[in-house]
VEXDREN-2710 file (C-alpha; in Angstrom, 1 decimal):
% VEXDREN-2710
k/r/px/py/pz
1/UNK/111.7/104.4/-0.1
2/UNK/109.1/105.2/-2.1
3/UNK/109.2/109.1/-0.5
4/UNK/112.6/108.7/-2.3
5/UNK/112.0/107.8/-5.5
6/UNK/109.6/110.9/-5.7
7/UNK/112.0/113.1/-4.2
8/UNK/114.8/112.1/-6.6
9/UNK/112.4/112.0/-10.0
10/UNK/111.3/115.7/-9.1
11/UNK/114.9/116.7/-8.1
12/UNK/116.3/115.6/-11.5
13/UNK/113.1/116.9/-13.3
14/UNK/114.0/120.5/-11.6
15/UNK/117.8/120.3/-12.8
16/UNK/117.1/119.2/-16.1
17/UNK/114.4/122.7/-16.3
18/UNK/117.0/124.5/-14.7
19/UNK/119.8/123.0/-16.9
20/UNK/118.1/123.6/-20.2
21/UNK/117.3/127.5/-19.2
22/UNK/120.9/128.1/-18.0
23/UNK/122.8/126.3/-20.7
24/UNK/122.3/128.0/-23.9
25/UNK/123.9/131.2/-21.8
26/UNK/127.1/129.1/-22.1
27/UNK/127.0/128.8/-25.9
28/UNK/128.3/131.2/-28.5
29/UNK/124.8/131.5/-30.6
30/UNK/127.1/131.8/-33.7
31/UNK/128.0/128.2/-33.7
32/UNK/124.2/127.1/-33.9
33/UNK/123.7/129.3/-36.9
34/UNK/126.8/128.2/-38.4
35/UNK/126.3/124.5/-37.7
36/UNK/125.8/123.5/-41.3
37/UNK/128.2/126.2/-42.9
38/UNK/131.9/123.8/-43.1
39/UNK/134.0/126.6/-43.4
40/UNK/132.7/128.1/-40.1
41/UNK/134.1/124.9/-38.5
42/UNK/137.8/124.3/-41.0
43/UNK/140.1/125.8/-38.2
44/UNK/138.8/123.2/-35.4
45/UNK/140.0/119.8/-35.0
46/UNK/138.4/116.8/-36.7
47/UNK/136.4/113.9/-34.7
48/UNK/138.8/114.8/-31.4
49/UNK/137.6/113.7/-27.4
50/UNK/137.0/116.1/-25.0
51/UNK/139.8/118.0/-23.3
52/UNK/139.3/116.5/-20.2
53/UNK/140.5/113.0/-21.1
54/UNK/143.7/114.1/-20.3
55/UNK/143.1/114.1/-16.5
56/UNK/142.2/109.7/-17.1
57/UNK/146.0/108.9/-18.4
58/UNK/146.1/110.4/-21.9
59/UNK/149.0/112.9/-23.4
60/UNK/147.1/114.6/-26.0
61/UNK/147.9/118.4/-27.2
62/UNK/144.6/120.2/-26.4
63/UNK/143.6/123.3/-29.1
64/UNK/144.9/126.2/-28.2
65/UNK/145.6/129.8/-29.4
66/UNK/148.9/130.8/-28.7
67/UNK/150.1/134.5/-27.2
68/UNK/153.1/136.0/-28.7
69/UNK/156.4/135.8/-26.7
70/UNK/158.0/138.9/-29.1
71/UNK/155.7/141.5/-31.3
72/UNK/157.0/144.1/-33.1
73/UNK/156.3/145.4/-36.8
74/UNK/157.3/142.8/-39.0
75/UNK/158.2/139.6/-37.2
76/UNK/156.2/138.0/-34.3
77/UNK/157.4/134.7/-32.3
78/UNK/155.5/132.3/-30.7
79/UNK/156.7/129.3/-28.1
80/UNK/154.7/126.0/-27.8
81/UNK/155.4/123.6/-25.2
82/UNK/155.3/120.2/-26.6
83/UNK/154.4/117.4/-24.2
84/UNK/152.5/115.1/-25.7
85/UNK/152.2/111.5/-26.6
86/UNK/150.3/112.8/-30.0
87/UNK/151.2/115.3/-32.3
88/UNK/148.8/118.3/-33.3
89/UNK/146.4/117.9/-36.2
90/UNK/147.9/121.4/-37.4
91/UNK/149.0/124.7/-36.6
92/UNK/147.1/127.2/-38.6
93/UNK/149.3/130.9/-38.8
94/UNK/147.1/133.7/-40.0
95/UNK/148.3/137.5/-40.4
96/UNK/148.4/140.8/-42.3
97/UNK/151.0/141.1/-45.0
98/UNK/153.3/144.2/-45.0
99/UNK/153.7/145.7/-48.4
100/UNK/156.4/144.7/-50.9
101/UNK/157.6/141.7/-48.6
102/UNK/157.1/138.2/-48.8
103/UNK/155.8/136.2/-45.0
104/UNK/158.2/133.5/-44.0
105/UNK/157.3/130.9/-41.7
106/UNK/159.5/129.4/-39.6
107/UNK/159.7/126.7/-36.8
108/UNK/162.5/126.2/-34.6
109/UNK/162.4/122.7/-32.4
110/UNK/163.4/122.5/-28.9
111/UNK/167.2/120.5/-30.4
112/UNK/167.7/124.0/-32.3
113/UNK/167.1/123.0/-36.0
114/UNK/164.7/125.2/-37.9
115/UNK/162.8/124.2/-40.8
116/UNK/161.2/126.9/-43.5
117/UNK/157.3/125.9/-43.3
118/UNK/156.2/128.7/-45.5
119/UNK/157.5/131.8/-48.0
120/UNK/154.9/133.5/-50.1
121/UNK/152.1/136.7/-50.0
122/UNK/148.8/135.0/-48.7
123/UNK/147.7/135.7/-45.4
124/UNK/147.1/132.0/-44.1
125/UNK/149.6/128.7/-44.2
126/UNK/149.0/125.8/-42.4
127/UNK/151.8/123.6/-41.5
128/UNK/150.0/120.0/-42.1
129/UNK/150.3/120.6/-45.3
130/UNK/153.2/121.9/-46.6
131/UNK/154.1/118.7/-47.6
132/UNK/157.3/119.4/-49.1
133/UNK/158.6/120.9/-45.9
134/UNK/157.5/117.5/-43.7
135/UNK/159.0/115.5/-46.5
136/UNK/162.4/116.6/-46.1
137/UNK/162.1/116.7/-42.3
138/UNK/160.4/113.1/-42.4
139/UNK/163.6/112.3/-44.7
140/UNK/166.2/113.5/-42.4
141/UNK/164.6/112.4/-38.6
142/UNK/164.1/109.4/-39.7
143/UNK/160.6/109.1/-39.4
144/UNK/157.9/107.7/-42.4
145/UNK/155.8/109.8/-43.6
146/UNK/153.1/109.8/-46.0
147/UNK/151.2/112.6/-47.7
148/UNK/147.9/110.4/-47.0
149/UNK/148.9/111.0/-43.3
150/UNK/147.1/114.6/-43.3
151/UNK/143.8/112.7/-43.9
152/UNK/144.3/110.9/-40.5
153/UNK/145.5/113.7/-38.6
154/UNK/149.2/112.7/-38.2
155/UNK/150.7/115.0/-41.2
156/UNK/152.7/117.1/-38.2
157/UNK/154.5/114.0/-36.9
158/UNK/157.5/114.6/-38.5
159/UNK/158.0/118.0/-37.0
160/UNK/157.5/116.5/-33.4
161/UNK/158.7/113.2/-33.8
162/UNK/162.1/112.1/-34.1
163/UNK/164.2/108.5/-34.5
164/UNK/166.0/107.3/-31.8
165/UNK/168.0/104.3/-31.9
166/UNK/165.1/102.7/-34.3
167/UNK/162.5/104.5/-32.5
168/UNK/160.0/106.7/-33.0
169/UNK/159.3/108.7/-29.8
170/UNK/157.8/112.2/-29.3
171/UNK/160.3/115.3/-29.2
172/UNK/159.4/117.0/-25.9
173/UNK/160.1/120.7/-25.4
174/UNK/159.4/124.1/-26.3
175/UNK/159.0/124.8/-30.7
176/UNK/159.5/128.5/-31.8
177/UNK/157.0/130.0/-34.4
178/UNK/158.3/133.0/-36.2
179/UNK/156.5/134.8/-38.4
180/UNK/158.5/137.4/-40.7
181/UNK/157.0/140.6/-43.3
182/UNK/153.6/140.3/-41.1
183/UNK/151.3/141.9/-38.6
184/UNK/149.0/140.7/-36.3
185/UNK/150.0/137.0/-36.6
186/UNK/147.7/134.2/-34.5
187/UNK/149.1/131.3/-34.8
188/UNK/146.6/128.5/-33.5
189/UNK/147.5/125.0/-32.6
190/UNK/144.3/122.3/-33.7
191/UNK/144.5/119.9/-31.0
192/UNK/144.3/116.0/-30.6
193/UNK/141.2/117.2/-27.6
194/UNK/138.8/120.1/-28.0
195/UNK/136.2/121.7/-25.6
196/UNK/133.8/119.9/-23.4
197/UNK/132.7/117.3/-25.2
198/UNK/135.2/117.1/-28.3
199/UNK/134.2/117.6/-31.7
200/UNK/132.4/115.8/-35.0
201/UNK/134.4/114.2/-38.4
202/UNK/133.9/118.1/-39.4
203/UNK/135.4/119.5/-36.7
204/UNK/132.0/120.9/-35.1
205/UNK/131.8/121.6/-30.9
206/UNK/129.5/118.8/-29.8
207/UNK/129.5/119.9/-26.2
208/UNK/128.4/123.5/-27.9
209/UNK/125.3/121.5/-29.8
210/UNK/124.4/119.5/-26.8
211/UNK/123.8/122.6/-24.1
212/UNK/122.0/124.5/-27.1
213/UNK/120.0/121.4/-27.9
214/UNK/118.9/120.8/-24.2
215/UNK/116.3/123.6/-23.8
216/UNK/114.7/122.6/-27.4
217/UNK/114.6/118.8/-25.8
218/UNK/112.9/120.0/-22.6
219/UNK/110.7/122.4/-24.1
220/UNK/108.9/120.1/-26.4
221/UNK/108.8/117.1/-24.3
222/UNK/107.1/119.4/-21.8
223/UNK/104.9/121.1/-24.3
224/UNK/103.9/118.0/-26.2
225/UNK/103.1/116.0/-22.7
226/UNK/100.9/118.9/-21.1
227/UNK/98.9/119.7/-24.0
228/UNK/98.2/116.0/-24.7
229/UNK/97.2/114.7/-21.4
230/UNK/95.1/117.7/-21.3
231/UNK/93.6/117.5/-24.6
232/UNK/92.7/113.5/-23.6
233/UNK/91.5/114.7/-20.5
234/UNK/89.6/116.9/-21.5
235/UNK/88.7/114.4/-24.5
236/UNK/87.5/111.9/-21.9
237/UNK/85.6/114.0/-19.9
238/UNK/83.5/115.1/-23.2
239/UNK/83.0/111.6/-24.8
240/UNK/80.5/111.2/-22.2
241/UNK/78.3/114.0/-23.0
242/UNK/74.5/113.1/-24.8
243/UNK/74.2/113.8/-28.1
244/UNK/76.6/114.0/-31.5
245/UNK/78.9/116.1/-29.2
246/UNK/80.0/113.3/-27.2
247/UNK/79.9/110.9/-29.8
248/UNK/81.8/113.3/-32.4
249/UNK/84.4/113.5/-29.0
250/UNK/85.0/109.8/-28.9
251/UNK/85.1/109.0/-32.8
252/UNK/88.3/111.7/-33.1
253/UNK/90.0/109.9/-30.3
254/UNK/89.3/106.8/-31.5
255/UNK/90.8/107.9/-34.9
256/UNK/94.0/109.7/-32.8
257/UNK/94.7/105.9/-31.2
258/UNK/95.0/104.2/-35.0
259/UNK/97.0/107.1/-36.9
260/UNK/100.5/106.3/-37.5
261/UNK/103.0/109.1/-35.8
262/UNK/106.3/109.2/-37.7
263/UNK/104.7/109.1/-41.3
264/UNK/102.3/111.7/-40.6
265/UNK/104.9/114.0/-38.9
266/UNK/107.0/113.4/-41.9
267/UNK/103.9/114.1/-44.5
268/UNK/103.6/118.0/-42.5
269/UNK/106.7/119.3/-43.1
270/UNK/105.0/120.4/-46.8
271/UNK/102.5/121.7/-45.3
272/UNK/104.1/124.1/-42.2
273/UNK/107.4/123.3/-42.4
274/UNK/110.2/125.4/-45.0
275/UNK/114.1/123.6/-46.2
276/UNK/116.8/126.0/-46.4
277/UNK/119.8/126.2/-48.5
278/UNK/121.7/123.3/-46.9
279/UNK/118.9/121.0/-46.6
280/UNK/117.7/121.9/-42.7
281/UNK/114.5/121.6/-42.1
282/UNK/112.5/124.1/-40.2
283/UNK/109.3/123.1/-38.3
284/UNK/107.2/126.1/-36.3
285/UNK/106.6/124.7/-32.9
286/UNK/103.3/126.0/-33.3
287/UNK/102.7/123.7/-35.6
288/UNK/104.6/121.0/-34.3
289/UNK/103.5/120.4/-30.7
290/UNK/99.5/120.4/-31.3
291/UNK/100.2/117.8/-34.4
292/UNK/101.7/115.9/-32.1
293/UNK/99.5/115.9/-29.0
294/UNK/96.7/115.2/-31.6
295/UNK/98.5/111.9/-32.3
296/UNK/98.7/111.1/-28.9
297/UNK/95.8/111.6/-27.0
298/UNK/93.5/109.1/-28.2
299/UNK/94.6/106.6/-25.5
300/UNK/94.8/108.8/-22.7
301/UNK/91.2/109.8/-23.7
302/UNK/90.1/106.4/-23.8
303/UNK/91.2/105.4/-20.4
304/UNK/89.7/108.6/-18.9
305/UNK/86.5/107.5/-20.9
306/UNK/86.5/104.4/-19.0
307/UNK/87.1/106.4/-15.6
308/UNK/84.3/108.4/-16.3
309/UNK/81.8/105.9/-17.2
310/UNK/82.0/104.1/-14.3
311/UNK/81.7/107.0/-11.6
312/UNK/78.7/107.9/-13.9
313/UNK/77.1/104.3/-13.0
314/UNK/77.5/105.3/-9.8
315/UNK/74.6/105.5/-7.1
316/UNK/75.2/109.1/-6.1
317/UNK/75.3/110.7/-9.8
318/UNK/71.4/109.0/-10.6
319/UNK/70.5/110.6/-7.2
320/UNK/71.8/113.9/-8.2
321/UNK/70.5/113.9/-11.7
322/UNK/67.2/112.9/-10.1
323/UNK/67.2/116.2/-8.2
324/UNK/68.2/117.9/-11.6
325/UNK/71.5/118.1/-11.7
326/UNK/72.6/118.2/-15.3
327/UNK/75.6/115.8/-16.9
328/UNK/78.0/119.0/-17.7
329/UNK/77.9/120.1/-13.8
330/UNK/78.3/116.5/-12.5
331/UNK/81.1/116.1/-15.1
332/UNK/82.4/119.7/-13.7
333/UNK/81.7/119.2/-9.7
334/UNK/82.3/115.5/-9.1
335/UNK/84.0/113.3/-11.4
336/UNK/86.9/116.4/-12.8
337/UNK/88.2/115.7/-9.1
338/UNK/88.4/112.1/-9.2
339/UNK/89.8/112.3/-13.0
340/UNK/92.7/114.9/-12.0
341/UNK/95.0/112.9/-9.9
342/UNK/94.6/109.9/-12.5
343/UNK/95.7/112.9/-15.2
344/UNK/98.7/113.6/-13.1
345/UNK/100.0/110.1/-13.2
346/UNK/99.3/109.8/-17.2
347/UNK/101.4/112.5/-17.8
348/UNK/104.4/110.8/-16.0
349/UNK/103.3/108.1/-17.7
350/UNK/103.2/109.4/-21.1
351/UNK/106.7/111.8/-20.8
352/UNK/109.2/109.2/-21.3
353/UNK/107.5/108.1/-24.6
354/UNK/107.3/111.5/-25.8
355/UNK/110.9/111.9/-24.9
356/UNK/111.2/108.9/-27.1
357/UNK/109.2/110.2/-30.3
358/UNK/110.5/113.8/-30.1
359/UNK/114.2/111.9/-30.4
360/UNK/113.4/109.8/-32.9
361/UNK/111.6/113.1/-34.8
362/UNK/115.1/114.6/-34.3
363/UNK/116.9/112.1/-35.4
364/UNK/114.7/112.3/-39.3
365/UNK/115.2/116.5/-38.6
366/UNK/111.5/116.7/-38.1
367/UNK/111.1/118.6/-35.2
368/UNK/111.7/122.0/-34.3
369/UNK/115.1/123.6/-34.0
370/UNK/118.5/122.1/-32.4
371/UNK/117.5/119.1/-30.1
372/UNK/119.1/116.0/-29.0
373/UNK/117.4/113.8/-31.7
374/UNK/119.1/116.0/-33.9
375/UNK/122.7/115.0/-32.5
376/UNK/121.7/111.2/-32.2
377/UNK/121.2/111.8/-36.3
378/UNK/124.6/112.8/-36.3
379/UNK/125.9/110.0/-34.6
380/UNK/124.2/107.5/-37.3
381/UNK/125.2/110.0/-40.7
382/UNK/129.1/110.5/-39.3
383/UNK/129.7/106.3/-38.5
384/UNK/130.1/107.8/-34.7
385/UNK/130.1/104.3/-33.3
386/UNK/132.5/102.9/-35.7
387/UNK/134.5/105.6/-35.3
388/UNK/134.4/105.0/-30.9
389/UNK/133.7/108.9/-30.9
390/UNK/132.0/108.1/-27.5
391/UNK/131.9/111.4/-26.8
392/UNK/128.7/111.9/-29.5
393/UNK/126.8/108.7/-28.4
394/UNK/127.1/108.7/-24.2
395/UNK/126.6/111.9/-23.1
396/UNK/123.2/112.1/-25.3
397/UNK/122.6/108.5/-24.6
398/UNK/122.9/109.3/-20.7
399/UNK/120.7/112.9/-20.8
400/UNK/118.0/110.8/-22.8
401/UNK/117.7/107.9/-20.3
402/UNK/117.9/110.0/-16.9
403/UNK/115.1/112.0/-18.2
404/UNK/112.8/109.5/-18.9
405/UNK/114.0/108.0/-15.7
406/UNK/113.3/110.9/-13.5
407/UNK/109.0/110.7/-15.4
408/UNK/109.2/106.5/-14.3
409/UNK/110.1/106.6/-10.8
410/UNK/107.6/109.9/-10.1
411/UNK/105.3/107.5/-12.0
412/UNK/105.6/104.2/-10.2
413/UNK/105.1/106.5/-7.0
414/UNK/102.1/107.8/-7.9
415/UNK/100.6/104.3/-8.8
416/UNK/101.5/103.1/-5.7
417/UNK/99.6/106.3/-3.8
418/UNK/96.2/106.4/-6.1
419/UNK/95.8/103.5/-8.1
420/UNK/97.0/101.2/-5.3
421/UNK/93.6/102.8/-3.5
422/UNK/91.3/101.7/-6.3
END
């Protein structure tokens, strides 16, 4: 059993290193940088689940460009199979004006009647909200509409929704697009699902930001643990040294123990970190991961202090400084082995509340680059939870916890193996 719980802490450990390296391979970099610029993000569906939901039960249109079923100068069709229980948020048509003519829009529905969305010289129209248009349709099918039903991602319903009998009920089938006096139409259908792991109130990729964010996550968490269990180790080790070195050693760890993290974090963005134009904050891991290691080592040093105290009270360290042997080389040859496995188990120890503080740093935007605390901020600013966008708080929710669960169970095997031995 407890061969197992190492076994499975390492295993995940390894797929989460391998999983952060590999993932950001999968993401367009262009969304990252664009993840603050809104117009980057207009064309994509608006808080939507993932696409995948559709294989549970649900009969939502996914987002989708569509190919052209006829091209040729001047007038382009496009065919959309309609088989949902939702209707689209929109269908954006884009394209290249020919000169001296007008671009007409037109849509044709699978019962043969065909509505004018669009007549005019710009080179994008999107069909949610031609309101006039929906109003007439909404007027003649039978269906209510409201212009206020944009905002909630139902202005298309009149177009695929028709009364029966009393009834509202989807219009299943095949809707032509036609675009006249153009070339090089697209004509892109924004979904009711989107991606991986859906999409934000403003239409962002979550799944995009979560990939991208896992190497940042991983990288820090590793960086911050290593370099302070070392730098308490190390601490430790030095406290016990004669003289003002050793006392100068144990008075900075002392200090480390009793400084509050989150405020001073906070107070060194001034003095390393920069704020763009929309308000990001950058921090230089440089800077970030030895600020933070400072913080934490104190502890570790003090418990490594104790270690080392008592092997130096020890029978066999008077009999070797009787023959000569100075502190430095018994601190070196003798008790640096009996300190290292102790190390070992600190830093399992110590990861999962570093996973915790580099989160919360994320969530404030004070730590470095695109990391998961930087999406649970998002699920707090964009009412996530009240919204049941599930998709922004359980698949960062889930990473975070397995994580720190894959540091506790290599953690309670290696307090069973050497502290168990006294």
């Amino acid at each position: 059993m407890r061969t197992n719980k190492l076994r499975l802490g390492v295993a995940i450990i390894v797929i989460y290193t391998i999983a952060a390296f590999i993932a950001p391979y999968f993401v367009n970099e262009e969304k990252i940088e664009n993840w603050y610029n809104g117009l980057y993000w207009k064309d994509n569906p608006k808080l939507v689940p993932p696409s995948w939901v559709n294989l549970f039960g649900k009969s939502l249109p996914p987002t989708e460009e569509l190919p052209p079923v006829k091209s040729q100068p001047g007038l382009q069709a496009f065919e959309y199979d309609f088989r949902y229980s939702k209707p689209p948020q929109d269908i954006i048509v884009k394209f290249n004006r020919t000169e001296g003519r007008p671009v007409t829009v037109t849509v044709t529905t699978p019962s043969g009647e065909s509505h004018q969305f669009y007549r005019g010289t710009s080179d994008e129209v999107s069909l949610a909200y031609q309101w006039g248009v929906l109003m007439e349709i909404a007027e003649d099918s039978g269906v209510e509409f409201r212009m206020e039903d944009t905002a909630f991602r139902m202005g298309l319903k009149p177009l695929f929704f028709v009364n029966r009998s009393g009834e509202v009920v989807p219009e299943h089938g095949v809707y032509t697009i036609t675009v006249e006096g153009a070339i090089n139409s697209t004509v892109k259908i924004v979904g009711a699902t989107y991606g991986i792991l859906g999409t934000d109130t403003y239409g962002r990729d979550v799944g995009a930001a979560f990939l991208w964010g896992a190497r940042q996550t991983v990288i820090l968490v590793y960086l911050t643990a290593v370099v302070a269990v070392a730098l308490g180790t190390l601490a430790g080790l030095a406290a016990s040294l004669r003289g003002k070195a050793g006392t100068a050693v144990d008075s900075i760890s002392k200090l480390s123990t009793i400084i509050p993290v989150i405020p001073l974090m906070i107070a060194l963005i001034p003095l390393t970190g920069s704020v763009s134009y929309n308000a990001r904050i950058t921090i230089p891991v440089w800077a970030f991961v030895p600020a933070l290691a400072f913080l934490l080592f104190g502890k570790i040093a003090r418990n490594v202090g104790a270690i080392v105290r008592t092997e130096l009270n020890r029978e066999y360290v008077a009999a070797a400084e009787s023959l000569g042997a100075d502190r430095k080389w018994m601190l070196r040859r003798h008790i640096l082995k009996i300190v290292g496995p102790y190390s070992i188990y600190q830093l399992s120890l110590f990861a999962p509340k570093v996973i915790a503080l580099i989160s919360i740093l994320g969530f404030f935007r004070v730590a470095p680059g695109f990391n998961w605390g930087t999406m649970l901020g998002m699920v707090l600013s964009q009412n996530a939870i009240y919204s049941m966008a599930w998709w922004m708080i359980v698949p960062i929710g889930l990473a975070l916890v397995v994580f720190a669960l894959a540091f506790v169970l290599i953690n309670r095997e290696l307090e069973e193996r050497f502290l168990s031995r006294g």
